[in-house]
RODO-2510 file (C-alpha; in nm, 4 decimals, decimal comma):
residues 476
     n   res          X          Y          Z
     1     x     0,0000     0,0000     0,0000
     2     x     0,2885     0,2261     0,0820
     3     x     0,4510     0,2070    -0,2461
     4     x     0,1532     0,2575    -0,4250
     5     x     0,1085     0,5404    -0,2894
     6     x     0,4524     0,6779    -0,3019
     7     x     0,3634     0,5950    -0,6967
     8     x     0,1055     0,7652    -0,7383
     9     x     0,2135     1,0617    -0,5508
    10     x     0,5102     1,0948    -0,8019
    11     x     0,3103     1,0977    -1,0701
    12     x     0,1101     1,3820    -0,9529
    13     x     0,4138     1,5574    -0,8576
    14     x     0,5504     1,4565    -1,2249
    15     x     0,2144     1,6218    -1,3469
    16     x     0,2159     1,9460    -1,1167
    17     x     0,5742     2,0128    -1,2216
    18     x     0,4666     1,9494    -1,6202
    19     x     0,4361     2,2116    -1,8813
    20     x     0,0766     2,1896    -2,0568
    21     x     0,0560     1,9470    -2,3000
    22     x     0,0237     2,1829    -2,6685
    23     x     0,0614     2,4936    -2,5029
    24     x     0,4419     2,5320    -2,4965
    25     x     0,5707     2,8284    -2,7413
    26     x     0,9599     2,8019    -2,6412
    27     x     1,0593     2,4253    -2,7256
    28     x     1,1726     2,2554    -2,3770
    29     x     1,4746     2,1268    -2,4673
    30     x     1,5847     2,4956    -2,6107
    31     x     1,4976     2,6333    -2,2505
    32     x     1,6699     2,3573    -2,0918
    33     x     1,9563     2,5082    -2,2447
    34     x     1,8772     2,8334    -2,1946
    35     x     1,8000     2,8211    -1,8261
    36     x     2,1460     2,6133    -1,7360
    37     x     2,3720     2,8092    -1,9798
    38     x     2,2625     3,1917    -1,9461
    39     x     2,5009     3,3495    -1,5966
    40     x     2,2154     3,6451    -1,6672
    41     x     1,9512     3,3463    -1,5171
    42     x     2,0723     3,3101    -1,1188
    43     x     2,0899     3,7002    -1,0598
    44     x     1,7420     3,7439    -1,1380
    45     x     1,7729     4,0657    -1,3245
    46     x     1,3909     4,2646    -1,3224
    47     x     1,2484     4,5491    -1,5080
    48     x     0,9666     4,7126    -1,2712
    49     x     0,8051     5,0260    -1,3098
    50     x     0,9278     5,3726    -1,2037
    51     x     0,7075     5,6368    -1,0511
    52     x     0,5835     5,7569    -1,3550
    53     x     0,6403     5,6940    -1,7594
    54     x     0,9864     5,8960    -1,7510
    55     x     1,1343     5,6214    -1,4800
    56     x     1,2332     5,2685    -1,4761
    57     x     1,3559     5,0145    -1,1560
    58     x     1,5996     4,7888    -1,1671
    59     x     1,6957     4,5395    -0,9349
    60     x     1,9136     4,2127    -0,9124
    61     x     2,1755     3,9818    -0,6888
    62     x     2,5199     4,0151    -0,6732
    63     x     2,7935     3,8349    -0,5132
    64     x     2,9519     3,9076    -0,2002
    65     x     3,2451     4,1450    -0,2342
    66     x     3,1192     4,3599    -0,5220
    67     x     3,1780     4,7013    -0,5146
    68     x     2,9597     4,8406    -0,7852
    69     x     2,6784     4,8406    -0,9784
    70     x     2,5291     5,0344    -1,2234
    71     x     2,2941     5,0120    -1,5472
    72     x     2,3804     5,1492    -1,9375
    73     x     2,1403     5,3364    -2,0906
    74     x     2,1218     5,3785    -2,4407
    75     x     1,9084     5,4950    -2,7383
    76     x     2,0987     5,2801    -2,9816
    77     x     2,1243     4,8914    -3,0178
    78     x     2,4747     4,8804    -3,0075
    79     x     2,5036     5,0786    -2,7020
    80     x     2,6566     5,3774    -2,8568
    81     x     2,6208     5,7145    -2,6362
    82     x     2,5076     5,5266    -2,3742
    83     x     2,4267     5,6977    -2,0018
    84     x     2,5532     5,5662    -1,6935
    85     x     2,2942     5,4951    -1,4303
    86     x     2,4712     5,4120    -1,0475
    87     x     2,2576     5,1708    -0,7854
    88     x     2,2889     5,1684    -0,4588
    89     x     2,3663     4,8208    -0,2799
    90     x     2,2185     4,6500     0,0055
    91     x     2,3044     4,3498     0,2223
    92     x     2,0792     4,0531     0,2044
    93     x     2,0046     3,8328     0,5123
    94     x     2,2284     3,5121     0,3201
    95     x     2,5628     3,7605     0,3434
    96     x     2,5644     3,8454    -0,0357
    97     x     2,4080     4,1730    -0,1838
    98     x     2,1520     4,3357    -0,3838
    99     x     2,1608     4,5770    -0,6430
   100     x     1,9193     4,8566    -0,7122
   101     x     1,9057     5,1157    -0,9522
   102     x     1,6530     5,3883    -1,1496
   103     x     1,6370     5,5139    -1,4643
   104     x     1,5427     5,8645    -1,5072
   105     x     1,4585     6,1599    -1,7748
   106     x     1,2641     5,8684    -1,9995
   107     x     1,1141     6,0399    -2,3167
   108     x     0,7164     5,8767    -2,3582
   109     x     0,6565     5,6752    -2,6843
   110     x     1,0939     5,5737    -2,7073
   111     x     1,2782     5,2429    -2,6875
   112     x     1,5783     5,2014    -2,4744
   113     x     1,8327     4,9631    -2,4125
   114     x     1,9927     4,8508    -2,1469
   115     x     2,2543     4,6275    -1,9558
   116     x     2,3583     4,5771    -1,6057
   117     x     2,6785     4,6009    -1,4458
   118     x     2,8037     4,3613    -1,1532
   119     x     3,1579     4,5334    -1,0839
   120     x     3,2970     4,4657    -1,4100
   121     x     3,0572     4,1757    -1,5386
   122     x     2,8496     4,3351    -1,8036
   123     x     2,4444     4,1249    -1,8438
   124     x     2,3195     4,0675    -2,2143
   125     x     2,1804     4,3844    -2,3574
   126     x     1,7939     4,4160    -2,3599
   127     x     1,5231     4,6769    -2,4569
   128     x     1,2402     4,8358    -2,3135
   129     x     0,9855     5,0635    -2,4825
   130     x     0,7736     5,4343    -2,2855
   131     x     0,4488     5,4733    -2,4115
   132     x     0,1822     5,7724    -2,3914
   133     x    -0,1529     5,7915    -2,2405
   134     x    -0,2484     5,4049    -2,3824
   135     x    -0,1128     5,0997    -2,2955
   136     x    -0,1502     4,7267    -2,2549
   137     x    -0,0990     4,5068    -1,9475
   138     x    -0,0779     4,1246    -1,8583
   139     x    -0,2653     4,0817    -1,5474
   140     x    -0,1977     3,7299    -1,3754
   141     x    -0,1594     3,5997    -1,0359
   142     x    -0,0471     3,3319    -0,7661
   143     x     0,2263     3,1919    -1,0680
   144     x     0,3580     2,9767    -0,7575
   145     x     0,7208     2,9071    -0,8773
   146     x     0,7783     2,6300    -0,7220
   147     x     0,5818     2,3141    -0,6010
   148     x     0,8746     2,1795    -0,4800
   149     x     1,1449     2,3470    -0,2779
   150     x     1,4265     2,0945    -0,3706
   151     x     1,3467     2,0490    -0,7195
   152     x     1,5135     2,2192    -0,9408
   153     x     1,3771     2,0632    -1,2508
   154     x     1,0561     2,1827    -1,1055
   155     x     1,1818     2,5255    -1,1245
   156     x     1,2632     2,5167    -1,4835
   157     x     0,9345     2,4197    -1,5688
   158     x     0,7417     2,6219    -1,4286
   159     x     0,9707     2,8733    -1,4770
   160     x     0,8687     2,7677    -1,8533
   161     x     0,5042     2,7764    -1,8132
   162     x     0,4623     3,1656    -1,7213
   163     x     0,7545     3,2199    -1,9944
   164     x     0,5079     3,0529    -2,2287
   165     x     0,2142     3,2142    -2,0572
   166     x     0,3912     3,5706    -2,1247
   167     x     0,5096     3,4900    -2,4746
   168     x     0,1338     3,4179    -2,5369
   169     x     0,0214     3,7409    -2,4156
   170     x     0,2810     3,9206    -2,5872
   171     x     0,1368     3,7502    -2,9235
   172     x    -0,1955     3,7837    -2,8708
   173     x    -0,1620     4,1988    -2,7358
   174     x     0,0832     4,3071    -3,0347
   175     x     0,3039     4,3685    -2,7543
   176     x     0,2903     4,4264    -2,4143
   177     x     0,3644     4,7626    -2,2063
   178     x     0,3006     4,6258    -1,8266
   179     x     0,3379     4,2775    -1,6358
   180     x     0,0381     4,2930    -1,3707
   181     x     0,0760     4,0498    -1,0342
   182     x    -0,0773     4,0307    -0,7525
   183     x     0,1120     3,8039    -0,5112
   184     x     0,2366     3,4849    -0,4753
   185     x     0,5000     3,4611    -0,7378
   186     x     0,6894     3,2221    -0,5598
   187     x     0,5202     2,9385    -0,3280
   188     x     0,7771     2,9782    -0,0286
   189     x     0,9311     3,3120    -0,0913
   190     x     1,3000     3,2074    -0,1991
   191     x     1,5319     3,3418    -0,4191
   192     x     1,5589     3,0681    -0,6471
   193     x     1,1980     3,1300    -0,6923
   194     x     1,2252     3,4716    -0,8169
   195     x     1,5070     3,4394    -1,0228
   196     x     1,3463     3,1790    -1,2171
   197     x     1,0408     3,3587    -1,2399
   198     x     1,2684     3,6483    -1,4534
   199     x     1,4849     3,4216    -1,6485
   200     x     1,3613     3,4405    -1,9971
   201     x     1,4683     3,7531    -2,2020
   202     x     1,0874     3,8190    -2,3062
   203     x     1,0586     3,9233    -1,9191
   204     x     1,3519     4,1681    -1,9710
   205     x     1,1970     4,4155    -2,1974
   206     x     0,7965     4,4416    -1,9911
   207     x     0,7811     4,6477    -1,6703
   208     x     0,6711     4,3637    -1,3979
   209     x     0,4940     4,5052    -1,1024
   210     x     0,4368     4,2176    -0,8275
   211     x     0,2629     4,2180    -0,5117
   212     x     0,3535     4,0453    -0,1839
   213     x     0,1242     3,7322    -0,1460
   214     x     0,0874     3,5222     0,1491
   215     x     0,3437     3,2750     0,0018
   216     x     0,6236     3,5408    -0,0776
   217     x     0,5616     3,6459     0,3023
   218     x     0,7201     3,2883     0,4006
   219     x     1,0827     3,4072     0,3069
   220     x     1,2834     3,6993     0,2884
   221     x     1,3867     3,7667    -0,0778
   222     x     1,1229     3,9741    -0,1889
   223     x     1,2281     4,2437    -0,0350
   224     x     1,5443     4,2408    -0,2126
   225     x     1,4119     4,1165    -0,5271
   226     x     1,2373     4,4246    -0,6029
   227     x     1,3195     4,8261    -0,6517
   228     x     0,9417     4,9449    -0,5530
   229     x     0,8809     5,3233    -0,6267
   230     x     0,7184     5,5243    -0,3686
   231     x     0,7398     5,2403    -0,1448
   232     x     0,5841     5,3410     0,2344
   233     x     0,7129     5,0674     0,5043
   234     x     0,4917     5,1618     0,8039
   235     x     0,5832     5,0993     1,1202
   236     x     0,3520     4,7280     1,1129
   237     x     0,4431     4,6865     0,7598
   238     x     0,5459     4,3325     0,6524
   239     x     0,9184     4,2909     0,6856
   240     x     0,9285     4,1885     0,2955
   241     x     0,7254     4,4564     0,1281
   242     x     0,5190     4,7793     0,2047
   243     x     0,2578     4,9657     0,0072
   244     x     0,3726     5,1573    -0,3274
   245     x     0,2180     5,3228    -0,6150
   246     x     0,2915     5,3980    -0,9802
   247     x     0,1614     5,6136    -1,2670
   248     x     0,1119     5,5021    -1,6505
   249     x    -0,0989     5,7085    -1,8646
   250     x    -0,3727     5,8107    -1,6939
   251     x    -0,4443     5,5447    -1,4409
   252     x    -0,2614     5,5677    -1,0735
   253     x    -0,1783     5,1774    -0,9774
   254     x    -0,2140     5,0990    -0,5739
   255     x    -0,0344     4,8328    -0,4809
   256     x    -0,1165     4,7216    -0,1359
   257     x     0,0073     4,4413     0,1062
   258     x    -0,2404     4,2976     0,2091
   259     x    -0,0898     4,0295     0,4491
   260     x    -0,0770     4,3820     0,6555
   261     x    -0,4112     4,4715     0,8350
   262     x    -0,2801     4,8115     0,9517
   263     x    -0,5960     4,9307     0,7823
   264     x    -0,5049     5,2950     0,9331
   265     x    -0,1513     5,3252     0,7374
   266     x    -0,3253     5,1363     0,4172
   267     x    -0,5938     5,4555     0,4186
   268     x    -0,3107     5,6894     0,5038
   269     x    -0,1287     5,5379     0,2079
   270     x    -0,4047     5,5610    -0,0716
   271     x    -0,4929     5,9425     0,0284
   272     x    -0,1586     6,0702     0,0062
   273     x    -0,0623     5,9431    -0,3241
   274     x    -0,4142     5,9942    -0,4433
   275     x    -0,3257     6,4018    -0,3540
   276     x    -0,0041     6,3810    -0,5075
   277     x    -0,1510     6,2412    -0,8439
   278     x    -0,4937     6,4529    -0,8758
   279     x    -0,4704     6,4394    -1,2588
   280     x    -0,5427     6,0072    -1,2024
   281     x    -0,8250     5,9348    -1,4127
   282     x    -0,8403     5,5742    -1,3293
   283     x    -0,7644     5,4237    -0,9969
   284     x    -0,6496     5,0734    -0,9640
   285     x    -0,5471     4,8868    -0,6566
   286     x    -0,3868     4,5507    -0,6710
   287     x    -0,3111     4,3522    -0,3648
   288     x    -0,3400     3,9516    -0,3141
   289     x    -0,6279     3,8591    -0,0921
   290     x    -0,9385     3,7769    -0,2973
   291     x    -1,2731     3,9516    -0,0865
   292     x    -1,5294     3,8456    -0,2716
   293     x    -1,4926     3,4794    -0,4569
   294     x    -1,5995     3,3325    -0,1340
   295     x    -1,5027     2,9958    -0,3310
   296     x    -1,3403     2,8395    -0,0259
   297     x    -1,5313     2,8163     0,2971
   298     x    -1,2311     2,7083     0,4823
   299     x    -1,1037     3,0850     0,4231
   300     x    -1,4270     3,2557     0,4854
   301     x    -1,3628     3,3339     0,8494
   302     x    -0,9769     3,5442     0,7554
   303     x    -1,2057     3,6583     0,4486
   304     x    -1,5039     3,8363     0,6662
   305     x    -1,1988     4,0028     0,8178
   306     x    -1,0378     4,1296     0,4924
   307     x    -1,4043     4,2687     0,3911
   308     x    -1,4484     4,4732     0,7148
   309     x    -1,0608     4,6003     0,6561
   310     x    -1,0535     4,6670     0,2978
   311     x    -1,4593     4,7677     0,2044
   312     x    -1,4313     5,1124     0,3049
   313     x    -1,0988     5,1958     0,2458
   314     x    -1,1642     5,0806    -0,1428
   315     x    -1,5164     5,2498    -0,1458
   316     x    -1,3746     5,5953     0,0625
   317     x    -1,1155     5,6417    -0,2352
   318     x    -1,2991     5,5888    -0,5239
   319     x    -1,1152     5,2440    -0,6893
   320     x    -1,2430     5,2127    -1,0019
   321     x    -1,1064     4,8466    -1,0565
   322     x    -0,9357     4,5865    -0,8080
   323     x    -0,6860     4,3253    -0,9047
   324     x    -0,7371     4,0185    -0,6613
   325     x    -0,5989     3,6957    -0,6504
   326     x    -0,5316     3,4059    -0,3852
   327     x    -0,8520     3,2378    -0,4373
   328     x    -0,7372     3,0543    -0,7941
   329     x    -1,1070     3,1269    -0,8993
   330     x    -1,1276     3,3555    -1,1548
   331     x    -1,4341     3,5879    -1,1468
   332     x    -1,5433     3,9227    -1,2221
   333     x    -1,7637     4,1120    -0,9273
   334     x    -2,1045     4,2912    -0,9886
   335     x    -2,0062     4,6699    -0,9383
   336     x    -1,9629     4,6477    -0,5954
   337     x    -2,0153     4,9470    -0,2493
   338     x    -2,0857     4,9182     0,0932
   339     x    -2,0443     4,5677     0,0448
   340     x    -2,3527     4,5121    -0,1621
   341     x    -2,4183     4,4880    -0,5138
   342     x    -2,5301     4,8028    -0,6851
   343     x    -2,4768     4,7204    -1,0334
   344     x    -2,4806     4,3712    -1,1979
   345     x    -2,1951     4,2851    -1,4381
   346     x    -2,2544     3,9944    -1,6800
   347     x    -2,0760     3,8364    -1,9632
   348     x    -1,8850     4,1122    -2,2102
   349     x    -2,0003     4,3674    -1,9917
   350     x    -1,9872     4,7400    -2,0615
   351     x    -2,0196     4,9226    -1,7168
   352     x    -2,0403     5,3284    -1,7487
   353     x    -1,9551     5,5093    -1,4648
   354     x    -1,9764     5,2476    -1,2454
   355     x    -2,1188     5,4074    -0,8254
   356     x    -1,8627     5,1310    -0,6558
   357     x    -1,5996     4,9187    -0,8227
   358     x    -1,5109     4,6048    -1,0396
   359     x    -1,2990     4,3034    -0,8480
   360     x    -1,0881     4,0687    -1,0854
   361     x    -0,9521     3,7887    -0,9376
   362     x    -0,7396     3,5589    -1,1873
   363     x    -0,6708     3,2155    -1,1718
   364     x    -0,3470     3,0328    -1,0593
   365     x    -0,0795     2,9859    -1,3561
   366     x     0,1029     2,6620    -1,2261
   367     x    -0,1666     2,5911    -0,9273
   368     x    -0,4999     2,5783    -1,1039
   369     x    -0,7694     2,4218    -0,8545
   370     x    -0,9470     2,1162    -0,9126
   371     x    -1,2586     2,1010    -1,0914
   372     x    -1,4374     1,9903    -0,7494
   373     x    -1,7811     2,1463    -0,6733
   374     x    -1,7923     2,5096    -0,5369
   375     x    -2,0082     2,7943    -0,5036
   376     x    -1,9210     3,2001    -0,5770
   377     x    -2,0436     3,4616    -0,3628
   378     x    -2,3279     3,7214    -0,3579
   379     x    -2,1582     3,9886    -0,5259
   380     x    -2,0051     3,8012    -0,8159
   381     x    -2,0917     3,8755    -1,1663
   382     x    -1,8770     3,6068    -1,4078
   383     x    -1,6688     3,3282    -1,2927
   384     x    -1,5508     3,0139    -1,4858
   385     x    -1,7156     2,6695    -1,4374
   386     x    -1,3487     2,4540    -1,4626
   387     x    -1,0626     2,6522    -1,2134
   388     x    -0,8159     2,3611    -1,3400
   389     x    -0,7525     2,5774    -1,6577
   390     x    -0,5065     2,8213    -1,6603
   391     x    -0,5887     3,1500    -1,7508
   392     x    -0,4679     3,4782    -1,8074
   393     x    -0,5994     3,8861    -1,8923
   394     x    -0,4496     4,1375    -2,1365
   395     x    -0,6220     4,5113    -2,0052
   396     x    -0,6330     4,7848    -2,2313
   397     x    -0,6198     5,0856    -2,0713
   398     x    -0,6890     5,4470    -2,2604
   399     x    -0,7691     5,7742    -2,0915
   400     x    -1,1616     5,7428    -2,1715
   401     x    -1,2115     5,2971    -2,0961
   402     x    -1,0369     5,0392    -1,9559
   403     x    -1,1016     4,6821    -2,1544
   404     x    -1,0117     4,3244    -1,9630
   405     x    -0,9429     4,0266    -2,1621
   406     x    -0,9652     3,7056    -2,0588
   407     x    -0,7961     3,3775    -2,1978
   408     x    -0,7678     3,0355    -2,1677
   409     x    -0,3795     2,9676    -2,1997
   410     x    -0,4292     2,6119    -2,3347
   411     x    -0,6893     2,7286    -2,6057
   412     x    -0,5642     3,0713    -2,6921
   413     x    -0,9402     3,1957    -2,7313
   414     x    -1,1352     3,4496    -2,4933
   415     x    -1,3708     3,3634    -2,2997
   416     x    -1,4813     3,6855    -2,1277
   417     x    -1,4442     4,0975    -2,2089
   418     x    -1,5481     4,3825    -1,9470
   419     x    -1,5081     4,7518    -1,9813
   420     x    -1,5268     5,0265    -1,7911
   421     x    -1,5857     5,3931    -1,9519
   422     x    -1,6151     5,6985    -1,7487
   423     x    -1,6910     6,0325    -1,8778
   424     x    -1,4771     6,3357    -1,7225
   425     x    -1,7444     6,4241    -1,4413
   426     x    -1,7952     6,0950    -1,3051
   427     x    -1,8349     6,0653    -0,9218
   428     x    -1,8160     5,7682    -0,6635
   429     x    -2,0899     5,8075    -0,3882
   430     x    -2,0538     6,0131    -0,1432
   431     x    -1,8361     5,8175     0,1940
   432     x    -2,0618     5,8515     0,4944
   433     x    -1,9051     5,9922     0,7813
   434     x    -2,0283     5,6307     1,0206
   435     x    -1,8706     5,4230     0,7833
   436     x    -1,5491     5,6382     0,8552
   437     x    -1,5547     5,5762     1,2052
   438     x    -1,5945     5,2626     1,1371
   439     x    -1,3002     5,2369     0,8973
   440     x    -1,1041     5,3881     1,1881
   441     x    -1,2289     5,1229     1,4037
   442     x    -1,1619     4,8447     1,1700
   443     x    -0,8174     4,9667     1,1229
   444     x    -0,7241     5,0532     1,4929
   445     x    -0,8501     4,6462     1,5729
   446     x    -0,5925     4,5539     1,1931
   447     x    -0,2511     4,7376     1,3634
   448     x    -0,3276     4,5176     1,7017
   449     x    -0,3412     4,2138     1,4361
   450     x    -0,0543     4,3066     1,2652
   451     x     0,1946     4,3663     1,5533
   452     x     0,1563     3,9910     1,6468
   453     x     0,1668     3,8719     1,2741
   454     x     0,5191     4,0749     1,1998
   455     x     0,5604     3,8838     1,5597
   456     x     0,5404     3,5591     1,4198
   457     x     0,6323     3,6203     1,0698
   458     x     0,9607     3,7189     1,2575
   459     x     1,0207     3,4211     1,4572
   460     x     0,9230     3,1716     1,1511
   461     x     1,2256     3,3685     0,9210
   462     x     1,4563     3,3005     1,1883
   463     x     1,3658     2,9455     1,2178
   464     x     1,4529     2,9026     0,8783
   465     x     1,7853     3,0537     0,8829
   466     x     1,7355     3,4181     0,7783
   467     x     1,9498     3,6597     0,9337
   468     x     1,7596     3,9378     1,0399
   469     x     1,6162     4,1533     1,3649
   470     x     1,3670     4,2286     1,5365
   471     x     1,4662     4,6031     1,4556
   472     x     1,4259     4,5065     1,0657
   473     x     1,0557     4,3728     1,1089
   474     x     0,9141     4,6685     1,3234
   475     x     1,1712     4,9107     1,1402
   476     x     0,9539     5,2073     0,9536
***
């Protein structure tokens, strides 16, 4: 009995670990190649936005002992005239070091190229494009790289599958201008996890903006993984990541952590940046934890938590659209405020001015969920009937509508379009002055919560070898 079921557990390990059969663009044994060969693969090189259009992060591993690091900037293919960009370099908790480094004084609608420097070791050379007030975005979530922490062939291929994944999106977009995530890139938070996630070159030349999931919490790399712009660590803020926000075209992006129930810092957060960018047309938050699926009841008792947290912060600051994930259901919400329904959104929907906002949860690209019987929620407008398929959105965003795409990976076909228009004197309702007493409430309760998650978020890094403090978790 034993052995049978070591066997069969193999094989579903074999099967998790598997690239989908007919959906593979790069060949596997050209990426086998590829992912042993290339030295740019273990430093885990990533593009991420800047704090507007004219800016570009960088951010990568270097050994211990370098002494510099800096990017080249040029105009030209060959590299001629390039500009010298210098990083600034930070200890990790494994002894080695991270580099980061902006780009600045980006002209809109230009393509750039770039390549790092690691003391004297000079990366491949890839390119990057600025665009204007329109642009295109992959929005995916909970990729989960890997299944298994000591396997590395596991890595690899599922390292392939969101390559593939991307490549597809690329193809199907005419090109893409933004790499959406929200959380849960890796499954236990570890560097190998990351740089895999980054290793093939089509990653190099898309901006990839990445929330902290609930998985990512479990190690320490994240935090050294990426260059966030207008990054706010709070006093309770995870130890990995804090809030930060972005600006492409027209739409201000809100990426929140929300493994962090500091609901008071979170509001604090959204309103400043929200008064720094008042020319924002569209307001997007992003953050892992799905409110609405209600897919799981096993979850539904952290869940009724996250809704009393996050409800009126969303509905106080006007969030046109929120990018979930967590769940591995994708849906779509009915325009929701005040936790209720007040619009209903169907297939291929076109909502004008929507009086709440839109929630878009994805599905899981290497964890897809069983087709076992579930239920959605209330407030849900669209979900899929099989959550084993992996899917993906492409969003088009323009100053007047934002369009979501959705795809079956294995298919290529849609299955799903909703946009949101909004004319230039839209208005959310009105926040009642209760439900702001109770948001204070709510988040007072949320920084008690978080002081004894950092707690033991804390002691569970240590356990597993991380060097840090106590002064690094409940450092500001």
């Amino acid at each position: 009995m034993k052995r049978s079921v070591a066997i069969i557990l193999s094989v579903l390990l074999l099967l998790a670990c598997a690239v989908p059969v007919g959906a593979a663009v790069i060949p596997q044994n050209e990426w086998n190649v590829y992912f042993t060969e290339n030295a740019d693969v273990p430093k885990g090189v990533i593009l991420q936005p800047g704090s507007d259009e004219s800016e570009r992060n960088l951010s990568w591993y270097m050994p211990e002992g370098t002494e510099s690091c800096c990017v080249l900037l040029s105009e030209n293919a060959d590299m001629s005239g390039a500009e010298t960009f210098d990083g600034r370099i930070a200890e990790t908790p494994q002894g080695d070091l991270a580099a980061f480094v902006t780009l600045t004084g980006l002209a809109e609608n230009n393509t750039y190229y770039y390549t790092c420097l690691t003391g004297e070791e000079q990366s491949e050379v890839w390119s990057f494009s600025t665009v204007g007030d329109s642009f295109t975005a992959l929005y995916t979530t909970d990729i989960h790289i890997s299944e298994e922490e000591d396997d590395p062939e596991c890595y690899k291929n599922q390292a392939l599958t969101f390559t593939n994944v991307l490549d597809q999106a690329i193809e199907k977009s005419g090109g893409l201008d933004l790499i959406l995530s929200a959380g849960d890139q890796g499954s236990s938070g570890l560097r190998k996890e990351y740089t895999a996630l980054v290793a093939a070159a089509s990653v190099k030349g898309v901006p990839f903006a990445t929330a902290l999931g609930n998985h990512d919490r479990k190690g320490a790399d994240f935090r050294y993984f990426t260059n966030l712009p207008n990054e706010t660590r709070s006093a309770l803020a995870s130890y990995q990541c804090g809030d930060w926000w972005f600006v492409k075209g027209s739409v201000l992006f809100l990426v929140m952590d929300s493994n962090n129930a500091d609901g008071a810092a979170h509001s604090a957060f959204i309103k400043k940046a929200i008064r720094q960018n008042p020319d924002a047309k569209w307001r997007v938050l992003m953050m892992h934890h799905d409110l609405w699926g209600q897919t799981m009841p096993k979850r539904e008792d952290e869940n009724k938590l996250l809704r009393l947290l996050w409800s009126p912060i969303i509905d106080e600051n006007g969030i046109d659209l929120a990018l979930l994930g967590h769940s591995h259901y994708w849906s779509v919400s009915n325009v929701v405020y005040n936790r209720e329904t007040v619009q209903t959104v169907e297939k291929d929907a076109v909502i004008e001015n929507a009086q709440g906002t839109v929630y878009l949860v994805s599905g899981s690209i290497n964890r897809p969920r069983g087709a076992t019987e579930f239920t959605y929620g209330p407030n849900i407008g669209v979900g899929v009937e099989d959550p084993s398929r992996v899917v993906y959105n492409i969003i088009d965003f323009t100053p007047d509508a934002v369009k979501v795409t959705a795809y079956d990976y294995e298919t290529g076909e849609t299955f799903n379009t909703l946009t949101l228009t909004k004319t230039g004197d839209a208005e959310k309702p009105a926040f009642s002055p209760l439900r702001a007493v109770g948001r204070w409430f709510t988040g007072l309760i949320g920084k008690i919560y978080a002081f004894f998650n950092n707690l033991d978020n804390y002691f569970d890094l240590r356990k597993k070898g991380f060097d840090i403090s106590l002064g690094d978790v409940y450092k500001s």
